[in-house]
BALOBA-1460 file (C-alpha; in Angstrom, 3 decimals):
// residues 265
<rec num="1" residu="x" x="0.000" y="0.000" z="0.000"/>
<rec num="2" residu="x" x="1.341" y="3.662" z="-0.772"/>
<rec num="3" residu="x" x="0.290" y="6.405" z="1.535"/>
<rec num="4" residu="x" x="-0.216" y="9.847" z="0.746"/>
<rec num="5" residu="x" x="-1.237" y="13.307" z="2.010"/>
<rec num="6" residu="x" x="-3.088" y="16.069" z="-0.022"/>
<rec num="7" residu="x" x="-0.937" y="19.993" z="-0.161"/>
<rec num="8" residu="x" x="-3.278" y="22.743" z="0.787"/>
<rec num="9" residu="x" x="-3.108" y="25.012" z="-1.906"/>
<rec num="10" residu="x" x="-3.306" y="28.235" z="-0.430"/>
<rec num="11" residu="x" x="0.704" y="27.616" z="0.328"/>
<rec num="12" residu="x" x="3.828" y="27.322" z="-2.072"/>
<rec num="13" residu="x" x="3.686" y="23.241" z="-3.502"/>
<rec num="14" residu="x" x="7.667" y="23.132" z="-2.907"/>
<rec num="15" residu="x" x="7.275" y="23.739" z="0.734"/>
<rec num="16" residu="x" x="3.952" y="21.380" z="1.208"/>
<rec num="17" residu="x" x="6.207" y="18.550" z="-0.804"/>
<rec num="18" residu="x" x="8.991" y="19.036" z="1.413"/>
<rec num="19" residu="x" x="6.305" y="18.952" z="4.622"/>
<rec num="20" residu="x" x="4.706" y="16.057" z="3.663"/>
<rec num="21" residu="x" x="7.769" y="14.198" z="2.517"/>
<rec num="22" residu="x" x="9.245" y="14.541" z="6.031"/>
<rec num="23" residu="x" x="6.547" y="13.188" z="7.759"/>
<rec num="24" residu="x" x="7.242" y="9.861" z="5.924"/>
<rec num="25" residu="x" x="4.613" y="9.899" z="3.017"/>
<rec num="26" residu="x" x="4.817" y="8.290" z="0.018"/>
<rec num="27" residu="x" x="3.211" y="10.707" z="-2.092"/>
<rec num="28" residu="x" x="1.681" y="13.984" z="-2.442"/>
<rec num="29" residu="x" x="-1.558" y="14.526" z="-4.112"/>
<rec num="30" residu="x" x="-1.798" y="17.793" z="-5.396"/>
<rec num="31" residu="x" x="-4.241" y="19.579" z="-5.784"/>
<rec num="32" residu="x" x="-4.288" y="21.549" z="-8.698"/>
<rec num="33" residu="x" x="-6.340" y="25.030" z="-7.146"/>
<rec num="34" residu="x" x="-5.035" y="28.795" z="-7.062"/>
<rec num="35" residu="x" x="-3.502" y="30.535" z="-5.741"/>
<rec num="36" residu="x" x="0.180" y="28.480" z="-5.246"/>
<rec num="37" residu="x" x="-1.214" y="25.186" z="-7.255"/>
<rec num="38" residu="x" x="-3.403" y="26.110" z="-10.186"/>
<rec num="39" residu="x" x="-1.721" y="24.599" z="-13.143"/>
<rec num="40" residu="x" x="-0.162" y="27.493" z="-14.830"/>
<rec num="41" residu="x" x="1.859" y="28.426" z="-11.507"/>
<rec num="42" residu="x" x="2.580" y="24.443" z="-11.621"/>
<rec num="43" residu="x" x="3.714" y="24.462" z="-14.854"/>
<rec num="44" residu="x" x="6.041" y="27.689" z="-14.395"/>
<rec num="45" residu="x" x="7.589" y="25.282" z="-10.924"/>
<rec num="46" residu="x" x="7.593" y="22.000" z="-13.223"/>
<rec num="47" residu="x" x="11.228" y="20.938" z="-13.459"/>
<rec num="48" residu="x" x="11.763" y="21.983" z="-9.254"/>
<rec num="49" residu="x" x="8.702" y="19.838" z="-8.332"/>
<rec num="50" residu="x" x="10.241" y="16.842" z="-10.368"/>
<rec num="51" residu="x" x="13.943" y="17.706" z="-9.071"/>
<rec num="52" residu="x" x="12.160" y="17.670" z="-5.301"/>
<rec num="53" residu="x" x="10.092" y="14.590" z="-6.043"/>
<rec num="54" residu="x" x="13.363" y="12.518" z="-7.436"/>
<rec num="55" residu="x" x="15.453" y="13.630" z="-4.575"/>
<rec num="56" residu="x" x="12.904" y="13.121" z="-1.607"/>
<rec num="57" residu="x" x="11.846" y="9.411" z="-3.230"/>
<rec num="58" residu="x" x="8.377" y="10.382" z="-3.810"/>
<rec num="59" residu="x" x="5.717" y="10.469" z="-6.203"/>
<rec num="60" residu="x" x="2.787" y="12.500" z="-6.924"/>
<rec num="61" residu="x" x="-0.806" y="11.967" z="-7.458"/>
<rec num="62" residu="x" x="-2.650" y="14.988" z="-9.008"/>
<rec num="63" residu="x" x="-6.306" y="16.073" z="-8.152"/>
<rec num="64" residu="x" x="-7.793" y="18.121" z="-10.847"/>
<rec num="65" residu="x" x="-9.496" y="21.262" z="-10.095"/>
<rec num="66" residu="x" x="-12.423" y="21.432" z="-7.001"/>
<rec num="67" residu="x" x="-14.420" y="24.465" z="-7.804"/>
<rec num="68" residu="x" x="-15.143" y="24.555" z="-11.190"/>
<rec num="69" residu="x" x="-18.795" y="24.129" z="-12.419"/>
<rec num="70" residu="x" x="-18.903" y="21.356" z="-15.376"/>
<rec num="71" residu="x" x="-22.708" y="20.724" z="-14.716"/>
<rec num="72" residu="x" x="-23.289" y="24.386" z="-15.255"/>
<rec num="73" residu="x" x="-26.848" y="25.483" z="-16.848"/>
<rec num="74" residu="x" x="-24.472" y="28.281" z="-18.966"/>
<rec num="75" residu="x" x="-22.695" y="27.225" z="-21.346"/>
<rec num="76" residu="x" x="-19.832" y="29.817" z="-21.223"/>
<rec num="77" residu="x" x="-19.923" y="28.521" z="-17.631"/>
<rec num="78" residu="x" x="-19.108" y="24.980" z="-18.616"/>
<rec num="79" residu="x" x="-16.368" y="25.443" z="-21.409"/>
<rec num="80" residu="x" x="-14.721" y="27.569" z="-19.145"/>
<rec num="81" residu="x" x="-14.234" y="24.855" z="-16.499"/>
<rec num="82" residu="x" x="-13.591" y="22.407" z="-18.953"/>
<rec num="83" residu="x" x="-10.362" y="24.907" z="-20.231"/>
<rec num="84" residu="x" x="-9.371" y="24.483" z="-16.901"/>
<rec num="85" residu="x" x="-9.388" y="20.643" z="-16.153"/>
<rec num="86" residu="x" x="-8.140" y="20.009" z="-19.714"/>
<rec num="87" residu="x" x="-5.316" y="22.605" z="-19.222"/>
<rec num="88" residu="x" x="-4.589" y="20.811" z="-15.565"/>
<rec num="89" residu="x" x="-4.645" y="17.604" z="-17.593"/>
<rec num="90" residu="x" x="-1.790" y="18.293" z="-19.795"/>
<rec num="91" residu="x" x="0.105" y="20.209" z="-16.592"/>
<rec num="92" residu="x" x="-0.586" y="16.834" z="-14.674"/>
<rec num="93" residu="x" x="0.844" y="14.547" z="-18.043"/>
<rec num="94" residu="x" x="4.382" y="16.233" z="-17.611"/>
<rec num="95" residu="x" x="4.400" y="15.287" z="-14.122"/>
<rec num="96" residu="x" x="3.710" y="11.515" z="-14.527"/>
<rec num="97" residu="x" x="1.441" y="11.003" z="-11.933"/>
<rec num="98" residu="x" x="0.270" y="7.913" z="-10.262"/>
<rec num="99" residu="x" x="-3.171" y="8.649" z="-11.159"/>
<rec num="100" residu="x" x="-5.333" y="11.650" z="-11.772"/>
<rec num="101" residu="x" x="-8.696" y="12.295" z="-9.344"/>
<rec num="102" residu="x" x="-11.399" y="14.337" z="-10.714"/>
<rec num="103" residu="x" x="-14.655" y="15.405" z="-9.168"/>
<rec num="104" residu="x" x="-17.832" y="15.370" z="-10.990"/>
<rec num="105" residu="x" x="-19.586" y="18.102" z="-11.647"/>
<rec num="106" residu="x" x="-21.979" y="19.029" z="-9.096"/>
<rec num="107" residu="x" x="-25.618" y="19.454" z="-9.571"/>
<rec num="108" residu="x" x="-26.640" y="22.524" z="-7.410"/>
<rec num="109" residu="x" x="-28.266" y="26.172" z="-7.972"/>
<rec num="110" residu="x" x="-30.903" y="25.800" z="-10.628"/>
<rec num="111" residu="x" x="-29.688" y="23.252" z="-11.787"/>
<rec num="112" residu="x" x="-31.841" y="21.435" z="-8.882"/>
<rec num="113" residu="x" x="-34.949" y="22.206" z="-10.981"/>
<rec num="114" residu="x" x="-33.352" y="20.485" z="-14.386"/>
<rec num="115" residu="x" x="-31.269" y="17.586" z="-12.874"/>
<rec num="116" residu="x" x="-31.773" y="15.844" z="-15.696"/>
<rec num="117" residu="x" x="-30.973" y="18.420" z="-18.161"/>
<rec num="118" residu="x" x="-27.263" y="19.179" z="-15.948"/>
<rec num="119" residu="x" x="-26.386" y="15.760" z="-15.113"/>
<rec num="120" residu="x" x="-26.823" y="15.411" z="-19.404"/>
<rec num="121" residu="x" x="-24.317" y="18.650" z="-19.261"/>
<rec num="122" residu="x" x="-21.653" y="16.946" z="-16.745"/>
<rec num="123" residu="x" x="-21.949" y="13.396" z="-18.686"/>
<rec num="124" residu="x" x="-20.563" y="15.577" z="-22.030"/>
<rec num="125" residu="x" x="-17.836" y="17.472" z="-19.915"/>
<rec num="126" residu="x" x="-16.793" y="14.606" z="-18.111"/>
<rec num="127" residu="x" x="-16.671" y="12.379" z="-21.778"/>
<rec num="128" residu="x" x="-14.478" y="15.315" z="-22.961"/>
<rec num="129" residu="x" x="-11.753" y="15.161" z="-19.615"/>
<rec num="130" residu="x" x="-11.649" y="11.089" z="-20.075"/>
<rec num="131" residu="x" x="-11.141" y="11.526" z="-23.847"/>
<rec num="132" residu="x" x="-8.392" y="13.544" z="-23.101"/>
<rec num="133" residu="x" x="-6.734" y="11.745" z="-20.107"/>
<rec num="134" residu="x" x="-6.956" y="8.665" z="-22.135"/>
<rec num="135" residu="x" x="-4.836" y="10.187" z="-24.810"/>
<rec num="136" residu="x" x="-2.471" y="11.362" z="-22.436"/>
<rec num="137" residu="x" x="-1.790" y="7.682" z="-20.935"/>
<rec num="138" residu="x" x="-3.099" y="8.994" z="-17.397"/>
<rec num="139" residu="x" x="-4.839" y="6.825" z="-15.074"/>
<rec num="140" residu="x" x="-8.464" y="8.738" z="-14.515"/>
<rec num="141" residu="x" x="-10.285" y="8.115" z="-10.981"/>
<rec num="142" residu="x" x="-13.728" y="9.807" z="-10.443"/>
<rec num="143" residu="x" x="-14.692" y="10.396" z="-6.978"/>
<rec num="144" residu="x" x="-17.958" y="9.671" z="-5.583"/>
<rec num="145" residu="x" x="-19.572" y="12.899" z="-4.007"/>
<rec num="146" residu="x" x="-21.436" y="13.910" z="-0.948"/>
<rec num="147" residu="x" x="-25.122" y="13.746" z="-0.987"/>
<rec num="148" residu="x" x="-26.193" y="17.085" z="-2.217"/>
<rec num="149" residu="x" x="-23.872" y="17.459" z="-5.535"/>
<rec num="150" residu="x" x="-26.852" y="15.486" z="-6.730"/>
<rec num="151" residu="x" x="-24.686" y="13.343" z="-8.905"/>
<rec num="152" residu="x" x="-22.316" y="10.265" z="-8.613"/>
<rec num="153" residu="x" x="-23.045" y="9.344" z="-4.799"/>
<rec num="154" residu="x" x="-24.472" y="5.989" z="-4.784"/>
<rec num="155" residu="x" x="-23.102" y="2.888" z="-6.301"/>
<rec num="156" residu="x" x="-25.802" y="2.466" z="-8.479"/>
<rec num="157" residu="x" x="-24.951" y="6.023" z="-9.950"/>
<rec num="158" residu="x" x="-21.647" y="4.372" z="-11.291"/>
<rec num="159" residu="x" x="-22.944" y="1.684" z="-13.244"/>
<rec num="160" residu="x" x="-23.623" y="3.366" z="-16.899"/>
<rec num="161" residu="x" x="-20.454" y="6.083" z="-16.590"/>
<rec num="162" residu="x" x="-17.633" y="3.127" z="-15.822"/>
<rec num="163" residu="x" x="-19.582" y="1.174" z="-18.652"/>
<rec num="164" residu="x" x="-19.615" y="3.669" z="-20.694"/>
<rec num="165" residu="x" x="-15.983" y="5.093" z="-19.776"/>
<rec num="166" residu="x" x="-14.211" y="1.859" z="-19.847"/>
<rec num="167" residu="x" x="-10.629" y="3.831" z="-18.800"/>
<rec num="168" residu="x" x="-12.350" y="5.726" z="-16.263"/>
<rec num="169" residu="x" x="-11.418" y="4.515" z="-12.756"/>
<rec num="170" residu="x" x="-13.326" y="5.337" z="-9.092"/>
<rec num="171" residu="x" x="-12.177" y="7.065" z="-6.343"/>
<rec num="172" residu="x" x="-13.197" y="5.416" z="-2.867"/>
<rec num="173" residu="x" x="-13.989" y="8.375" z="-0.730"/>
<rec num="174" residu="x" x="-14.655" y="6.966" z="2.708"/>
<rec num="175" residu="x" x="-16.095" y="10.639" z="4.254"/>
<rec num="176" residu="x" x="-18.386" y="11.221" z="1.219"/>
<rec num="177" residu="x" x="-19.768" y="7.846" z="1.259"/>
<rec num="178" residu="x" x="-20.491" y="8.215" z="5.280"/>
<rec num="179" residu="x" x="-22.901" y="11.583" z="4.756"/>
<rec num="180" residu="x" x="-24.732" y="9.428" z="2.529"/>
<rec num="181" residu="x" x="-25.089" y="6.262" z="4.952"/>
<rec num="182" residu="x" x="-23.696" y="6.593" z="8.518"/>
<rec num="183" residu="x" x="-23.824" y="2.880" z="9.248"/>
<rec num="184" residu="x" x="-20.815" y="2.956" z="5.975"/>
<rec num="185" residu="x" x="-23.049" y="-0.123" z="3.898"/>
<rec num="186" residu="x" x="-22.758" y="2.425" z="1.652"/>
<rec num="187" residu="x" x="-18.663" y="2.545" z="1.752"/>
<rec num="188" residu="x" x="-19.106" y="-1.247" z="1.742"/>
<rec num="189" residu="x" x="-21.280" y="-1.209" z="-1.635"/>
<rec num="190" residu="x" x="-18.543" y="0.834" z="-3.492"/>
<rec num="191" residu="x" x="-16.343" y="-1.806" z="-2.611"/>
<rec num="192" residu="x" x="-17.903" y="-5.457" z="-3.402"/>
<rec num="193" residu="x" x="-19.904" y="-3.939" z="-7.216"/>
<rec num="194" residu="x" x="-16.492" y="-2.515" z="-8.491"/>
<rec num="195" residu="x" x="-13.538" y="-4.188" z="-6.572"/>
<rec num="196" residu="x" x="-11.610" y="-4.247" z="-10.223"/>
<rec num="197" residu="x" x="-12.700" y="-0.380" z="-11.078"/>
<rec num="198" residu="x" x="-11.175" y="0.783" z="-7.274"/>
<rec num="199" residu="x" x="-8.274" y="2.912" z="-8.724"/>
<rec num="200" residu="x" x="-7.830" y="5.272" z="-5.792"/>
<rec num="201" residu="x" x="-9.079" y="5.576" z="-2.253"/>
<rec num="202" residu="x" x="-9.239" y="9.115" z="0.280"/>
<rec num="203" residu="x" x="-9.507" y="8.395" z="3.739"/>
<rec num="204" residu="x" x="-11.322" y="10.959" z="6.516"/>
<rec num="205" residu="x" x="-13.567" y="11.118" z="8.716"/>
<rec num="206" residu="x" x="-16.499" y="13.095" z="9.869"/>
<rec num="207" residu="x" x="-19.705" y="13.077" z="12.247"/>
<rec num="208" residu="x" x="-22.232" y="12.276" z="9.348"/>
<rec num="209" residu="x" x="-23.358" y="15.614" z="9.155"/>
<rec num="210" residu="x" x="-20.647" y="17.557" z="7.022"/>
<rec num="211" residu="x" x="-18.074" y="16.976" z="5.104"/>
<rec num="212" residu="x" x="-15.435" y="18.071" z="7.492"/>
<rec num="213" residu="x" x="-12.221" y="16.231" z="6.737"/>
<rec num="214" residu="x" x="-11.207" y="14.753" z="10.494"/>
<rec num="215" residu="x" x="-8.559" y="12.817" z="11.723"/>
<rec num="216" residu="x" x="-9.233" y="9.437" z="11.715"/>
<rec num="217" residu="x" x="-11.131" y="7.805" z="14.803"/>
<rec num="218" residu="x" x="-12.308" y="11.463" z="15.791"/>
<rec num="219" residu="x" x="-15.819" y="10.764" z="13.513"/>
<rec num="220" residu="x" x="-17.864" y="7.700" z="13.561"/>
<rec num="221" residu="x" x="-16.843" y="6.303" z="9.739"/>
<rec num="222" residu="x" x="-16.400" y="2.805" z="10.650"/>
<rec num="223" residu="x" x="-12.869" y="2.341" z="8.916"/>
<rec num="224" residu="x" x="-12.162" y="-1.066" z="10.521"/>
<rec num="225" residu="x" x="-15.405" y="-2.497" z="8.414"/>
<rec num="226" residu="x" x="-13.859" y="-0.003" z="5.400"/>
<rec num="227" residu="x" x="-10.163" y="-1.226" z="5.723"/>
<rec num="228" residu="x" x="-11.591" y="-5.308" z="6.005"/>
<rec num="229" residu="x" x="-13.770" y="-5.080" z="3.034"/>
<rec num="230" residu="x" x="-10.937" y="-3.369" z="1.281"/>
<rec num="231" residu="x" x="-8.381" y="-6.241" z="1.941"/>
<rec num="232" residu="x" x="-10.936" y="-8.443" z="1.042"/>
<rec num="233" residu="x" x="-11.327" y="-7.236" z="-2.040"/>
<rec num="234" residu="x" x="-7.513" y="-7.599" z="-2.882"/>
<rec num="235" residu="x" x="-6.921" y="-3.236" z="-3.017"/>
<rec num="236" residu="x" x="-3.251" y="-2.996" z="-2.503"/>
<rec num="237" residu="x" x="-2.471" y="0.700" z="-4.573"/>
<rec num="238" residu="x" x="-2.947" y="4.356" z="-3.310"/>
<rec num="239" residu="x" x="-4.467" y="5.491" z="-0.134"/>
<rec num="240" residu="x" x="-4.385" y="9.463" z="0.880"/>
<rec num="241" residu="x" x="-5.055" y="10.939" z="4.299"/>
<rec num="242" residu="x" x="-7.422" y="13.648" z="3.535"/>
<rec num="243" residu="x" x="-6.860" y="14.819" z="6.811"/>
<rec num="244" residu="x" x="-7.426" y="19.079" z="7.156"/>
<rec num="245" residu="x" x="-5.769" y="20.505" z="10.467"/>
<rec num="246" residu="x" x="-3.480" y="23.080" z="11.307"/>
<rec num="247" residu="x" x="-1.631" y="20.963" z="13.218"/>
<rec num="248" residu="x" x="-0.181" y="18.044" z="10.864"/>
<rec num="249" residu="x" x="0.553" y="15.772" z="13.966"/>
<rec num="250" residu="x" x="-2.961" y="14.850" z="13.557"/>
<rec num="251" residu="x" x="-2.248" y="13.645" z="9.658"/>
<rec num="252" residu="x" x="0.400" y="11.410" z="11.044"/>
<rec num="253" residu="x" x="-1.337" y="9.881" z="13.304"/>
<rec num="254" residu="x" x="-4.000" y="9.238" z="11.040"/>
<rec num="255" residu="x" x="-1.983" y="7.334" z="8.914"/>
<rec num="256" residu="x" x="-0.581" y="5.053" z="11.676"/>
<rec num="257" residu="x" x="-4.238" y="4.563" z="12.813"/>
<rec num="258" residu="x" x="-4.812" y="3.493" z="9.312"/>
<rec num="259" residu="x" x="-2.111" y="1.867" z="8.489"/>
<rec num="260" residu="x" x="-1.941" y="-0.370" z="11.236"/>
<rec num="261" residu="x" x="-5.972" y="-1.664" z="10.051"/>
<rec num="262" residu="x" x="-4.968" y="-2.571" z="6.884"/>
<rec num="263" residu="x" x="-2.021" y="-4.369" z="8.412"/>
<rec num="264" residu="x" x="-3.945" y="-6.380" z="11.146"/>
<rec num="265" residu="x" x="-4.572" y="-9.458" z="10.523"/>
């Protein structure tokens, strides 16, 4: 299993690689939002971030852009976020990530009223990104969402866009998958209908109630009934801490929580 840890993009990527290198990660996952880590500040940093990845032994894992609006009911709206995932895309190509994560879009606003009509919108936008990341040889992982993006939460939401997508990959998200069922059968679902399409998994916790990123055994996700069903479906690959404090003690400890589940016997 390779551990990671997500950069917060608010500061510099050099110093967040360096930070989460010496707390004994095996990867970053960056996420590609202004200010320090939209792509065209990554791209201008592109040969240091590979010099500091080679000499600190790591490896990346890039998560394109969060707030963009793909589902959009305007149109200028949607190419506009498409311009910037596709312009991550080839950013993310020349850094040879892992994999790639991408979030759907998210059905919200009016867009409530026509959910039909914008999930019809996000299905072309997200054909165009996996198009794309296909030609660029990058591994594509789409995240299931929270319950009110209105789109992708449920397993039974995956079946026609990994049939259709046959490159296209999932991305376990064990806090997401809580909000929508806080006994985690939910979590457990994911797991036993698409234990070959599992290309990526984010670990945190939270109450049930929001989506609030905690350490891990601070919530009430069940990750011992996560981390067995996991193992039991044979997912040995990429793991990240989405763990969001000040204090980064807590991210460490999170992984050694973790770690040592998927380790018991």
């Amino acid at each position: 299993m390779l551990y990671g840890a997500m950069n917060f993009p608010i500061r510099p990527v050099l110093g967040e690689l360096e930070e989460i290198s010496a707390l004994g990660f095996d990867y970053l996952e960056l996420t590609m939002d202004p200010p320090q880590a939209h792509y065209s500040v990554i791209q201008e940093q592109k040969e240091e971030i590979l010099k500091s990845v080679k000499r600190l032994d790591m490896s990346l894992v890039c998560h394109l852009p969060t707030f963009v609006y793909t589902a959009d009911l305007t149109e200028s709206l949607r190419r506009a976020s498409v311009k910037e995932m596709l312009g991550s895309l080839e950013v993310a190509a020349g850094l040879e990530p892992l994999k790639v994560v991408i979030h759907p879009g998210y059905i919200m606003g009016l867009s409530t009223f026509v959910p039909e009509q914008a999930k019809q919108y996000a299905m072309e936008s997200l054909e165009t990104i996996v198009e794309r990341a296909h030609q660029l040889g990058l591994c594509l992982c789409v995240e299931n969402m929270f319950p009110r993006s209105k789109w992708l939460v449920n397993p039974e939401d995956f079946v026609e866009i990994l049939e259709r997508f046959p490159t296209l990959n999932l991305t376990l998200d064990t806090g997401h998958a809580h909000l929508s069922d806080p006994e985690d059968r939910t979590c457990v679902e994911f797991i036993e209908k698409f234990p070959d399409r599992i290309g990526h998994v984010h670990t945190n916790d939270n109450l049930g109630d929001e989506d609030t990123h905690l350490p891990i055994g601070v919530g009430s996700v069940d990750f011992p009934k996560i981390t067995k069903a996991l193992k039991e479906a044979g997912y040995n690959d990429t793991v990240t801490l989405e763990v969001f404090s000040r204090d980064r003690d807590y991210l460490k400890m999170s992984w050694q929580k973790l770690k040592a589940m998927f380790e018991s016997p």
